[in-house]
ZAMARGU-4260 file (C-alpha; in steps of 0.2 Angstrom, whole numbers, plus 5000, padded with zeros to 4 digits):
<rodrens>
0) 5185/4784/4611 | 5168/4787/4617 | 5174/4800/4632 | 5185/4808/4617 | 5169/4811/4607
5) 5155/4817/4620 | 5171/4829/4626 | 5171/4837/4608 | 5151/4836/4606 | 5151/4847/4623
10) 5164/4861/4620 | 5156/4860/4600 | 5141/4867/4611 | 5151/4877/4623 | 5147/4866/4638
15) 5157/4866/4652 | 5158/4851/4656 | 5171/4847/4640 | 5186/4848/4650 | 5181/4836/4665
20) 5175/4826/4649 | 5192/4828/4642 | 5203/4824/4658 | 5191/4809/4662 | 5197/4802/4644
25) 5215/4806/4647 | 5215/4797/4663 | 5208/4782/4653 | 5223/4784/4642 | 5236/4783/4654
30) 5229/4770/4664 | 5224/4758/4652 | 5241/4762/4643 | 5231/4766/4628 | 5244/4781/4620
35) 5232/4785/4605 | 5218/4790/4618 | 5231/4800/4627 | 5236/4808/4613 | 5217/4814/4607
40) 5214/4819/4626 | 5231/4832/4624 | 5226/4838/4604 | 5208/4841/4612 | 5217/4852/4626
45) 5227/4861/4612 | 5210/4864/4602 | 5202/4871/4619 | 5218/4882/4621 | 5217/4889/4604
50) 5200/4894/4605 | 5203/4903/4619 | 5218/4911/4613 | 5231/4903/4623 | 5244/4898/4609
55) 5259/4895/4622 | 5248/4882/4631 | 5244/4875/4612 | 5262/4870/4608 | 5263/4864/4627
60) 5249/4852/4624 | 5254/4848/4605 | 5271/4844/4611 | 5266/4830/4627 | 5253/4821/4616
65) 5266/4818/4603 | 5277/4815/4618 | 5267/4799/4622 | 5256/4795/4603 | 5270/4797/4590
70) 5268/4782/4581 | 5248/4785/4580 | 5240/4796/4569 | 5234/4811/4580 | 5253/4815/4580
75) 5248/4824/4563 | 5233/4832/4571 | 5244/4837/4583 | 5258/4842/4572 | 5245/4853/4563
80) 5240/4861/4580 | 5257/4866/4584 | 5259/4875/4567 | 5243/4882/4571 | 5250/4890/4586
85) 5263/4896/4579 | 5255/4903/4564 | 5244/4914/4576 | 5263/4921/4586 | 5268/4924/4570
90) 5282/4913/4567 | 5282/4909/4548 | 5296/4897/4551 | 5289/4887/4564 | 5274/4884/4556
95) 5280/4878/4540 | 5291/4866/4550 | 5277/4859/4559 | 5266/4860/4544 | 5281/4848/4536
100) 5281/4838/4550 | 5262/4832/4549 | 5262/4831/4532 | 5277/4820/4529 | 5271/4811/4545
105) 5253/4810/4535 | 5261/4802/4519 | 5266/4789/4528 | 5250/4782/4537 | 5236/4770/4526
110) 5223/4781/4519 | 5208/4778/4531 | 5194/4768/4528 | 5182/4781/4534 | 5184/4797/4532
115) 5168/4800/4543 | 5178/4794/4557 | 5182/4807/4569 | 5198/4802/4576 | 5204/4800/4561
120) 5217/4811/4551 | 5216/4812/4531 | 5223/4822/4517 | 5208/4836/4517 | 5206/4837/4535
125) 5228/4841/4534 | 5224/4854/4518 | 5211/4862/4532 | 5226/4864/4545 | 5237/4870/4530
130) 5225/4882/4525 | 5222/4889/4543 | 5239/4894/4543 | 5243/4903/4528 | 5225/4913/4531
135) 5233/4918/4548 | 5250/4922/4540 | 5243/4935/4531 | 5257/4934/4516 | 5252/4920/4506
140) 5233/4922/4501 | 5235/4913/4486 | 5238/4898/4497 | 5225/4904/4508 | 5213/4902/4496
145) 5222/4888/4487 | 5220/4876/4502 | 5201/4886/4505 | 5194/4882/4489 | 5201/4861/4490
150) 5192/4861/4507 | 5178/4866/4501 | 5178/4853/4485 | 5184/4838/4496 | 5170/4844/4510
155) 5156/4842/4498 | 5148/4826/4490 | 5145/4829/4470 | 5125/4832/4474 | 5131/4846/4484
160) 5129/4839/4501 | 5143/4845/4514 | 5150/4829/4520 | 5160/4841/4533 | 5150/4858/4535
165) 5160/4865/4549 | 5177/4864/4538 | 5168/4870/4525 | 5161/4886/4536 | 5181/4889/4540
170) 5185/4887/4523 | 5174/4901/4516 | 5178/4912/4531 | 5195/4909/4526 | 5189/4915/4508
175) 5181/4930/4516 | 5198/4936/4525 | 5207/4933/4506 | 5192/4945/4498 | 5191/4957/4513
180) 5209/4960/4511 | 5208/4963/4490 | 5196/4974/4496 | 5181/4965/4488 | 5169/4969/4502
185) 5153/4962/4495 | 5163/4946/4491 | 5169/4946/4508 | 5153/4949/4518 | 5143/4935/4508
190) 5157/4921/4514 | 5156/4929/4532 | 5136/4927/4532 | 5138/4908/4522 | 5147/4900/4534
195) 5136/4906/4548 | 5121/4899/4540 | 5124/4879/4543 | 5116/4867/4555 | 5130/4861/4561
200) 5140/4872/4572 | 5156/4873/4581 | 5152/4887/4590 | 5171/4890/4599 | 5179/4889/4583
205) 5167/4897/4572 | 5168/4914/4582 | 5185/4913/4583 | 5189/4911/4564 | 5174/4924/4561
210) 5181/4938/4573 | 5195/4936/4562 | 5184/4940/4547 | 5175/4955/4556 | 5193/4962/4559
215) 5198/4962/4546 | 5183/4971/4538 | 5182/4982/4552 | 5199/4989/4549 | 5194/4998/4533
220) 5176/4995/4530 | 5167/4998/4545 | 5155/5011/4538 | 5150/5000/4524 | 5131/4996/4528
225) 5134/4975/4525 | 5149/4976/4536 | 5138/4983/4550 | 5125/4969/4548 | 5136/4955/4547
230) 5144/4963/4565 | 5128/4965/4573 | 5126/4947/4568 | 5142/4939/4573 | 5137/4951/4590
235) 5123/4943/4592 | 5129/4925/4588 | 5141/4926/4602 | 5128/4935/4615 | 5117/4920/4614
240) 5132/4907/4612
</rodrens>
């Protein structure tokens, strides 16, 4: 699992060196006979593809890892990545399949003994998938913001430390999509400049979920002197990324 992690560290630092990382680990897999690594080495190509757009490539890899991990729990991960996928081509019905899928998948699978785990799938990291998926969708903000708002709760401790800040960064730009599109702009903006604030960084997926934000906004707001800021800001974050 140790290849599996440094190869998520790397791309969470957009190095280049995460899919040689990545192909390393999946080689490991399949010639050790060890199907759970091979799956994790196809879900971390389907997160690579989805960050850089290529959603056909996503199914492609969802589908060979649960080809070979099916009985292991990164086949909910991977379930989730496929309705991902699908979400962002617009496919309503795919996407609640594969959101079924994981989910019934998920329920029956021993809750984990440590959520900290990395390679390990529970409930909130599934409602994070979920909520994804209906922000992409664009017709069920309630669920959005629904699946947003439990993120958040189950992402952070009751002293109001983030046990899972770059969930939690998603989660409010996924409440900033929901407030940009009721047309609360202030509302919007603040979630936006939140979730850029933390420590801790996924910087591939971050911009991705962000640029999402900054279209949306952009599409009726772009005059409005916060939008332009919180633009030049996600401009910048990406110039230096």
């Amino acid at each position: 699992m140790l290849a599996l992690l440094v190869g998520c560290v790397e791309y969470d630092a957009n190095d280049r060196n995460s899919e040689a990382t990545r192909r390393a680990a999946l080689t490991l897999g399949e010639e050790s006979g060890a199907s759970e690594i091979s799956g994790w080495a196809h879900e971390m190509r389907a997160w690579f593809s989805l960050t850089k757009g290529d959603y056909r490539g996503m199914i492609a890899a969802a589908e060979a890892g649960e080809a070979v991990a099916s009985n292991h729990s990164v086949a909910v991960q991977l379930a989730g990545q496929r309705a991902k996928a699908w979400a962002r081509l617009g496919d309503r019905r795919q996407t609640e399949l594969a959101l079924d899928q994981g989910r019934t998948l998920l329920e029956t699978l021993p809750y984990p003994d440590n959520l900290d785990h990395h390679f390990v799938v529970d409930p909130a990291k599934f409602d994070f998938y979920s909520m994804d998926c209906y922000r992409i969708l664009a017709t069920e903000d309630r669920l959005a913001k629904t699946y947003a708002s439990e993120v958040l709760r189950a992402g952070t401790k009751a002293n109001g430390v983030e046990r899972s800040p770059m969930r939690n960064a998603e989660a409010r730009v996924t409440l900033g999509v929901v407030a940009a599109r009721e047309g609360d702009i202030e509302q919007a903006v603040a979630m936006g400049n939140r979730a850029l604030e933390g420590d801790r960084k996924s910087l591939p997926s971050l911009l991705m979920v962000s640029q999402e934000l900054a279209d949306t906004l952009a599409g009726s707001s772009v005059d409005h002197p916060a939008v332009a800021e919180y633009l030049d800001r996600l401009r910048h974050l990406r110039d230096v990324a």
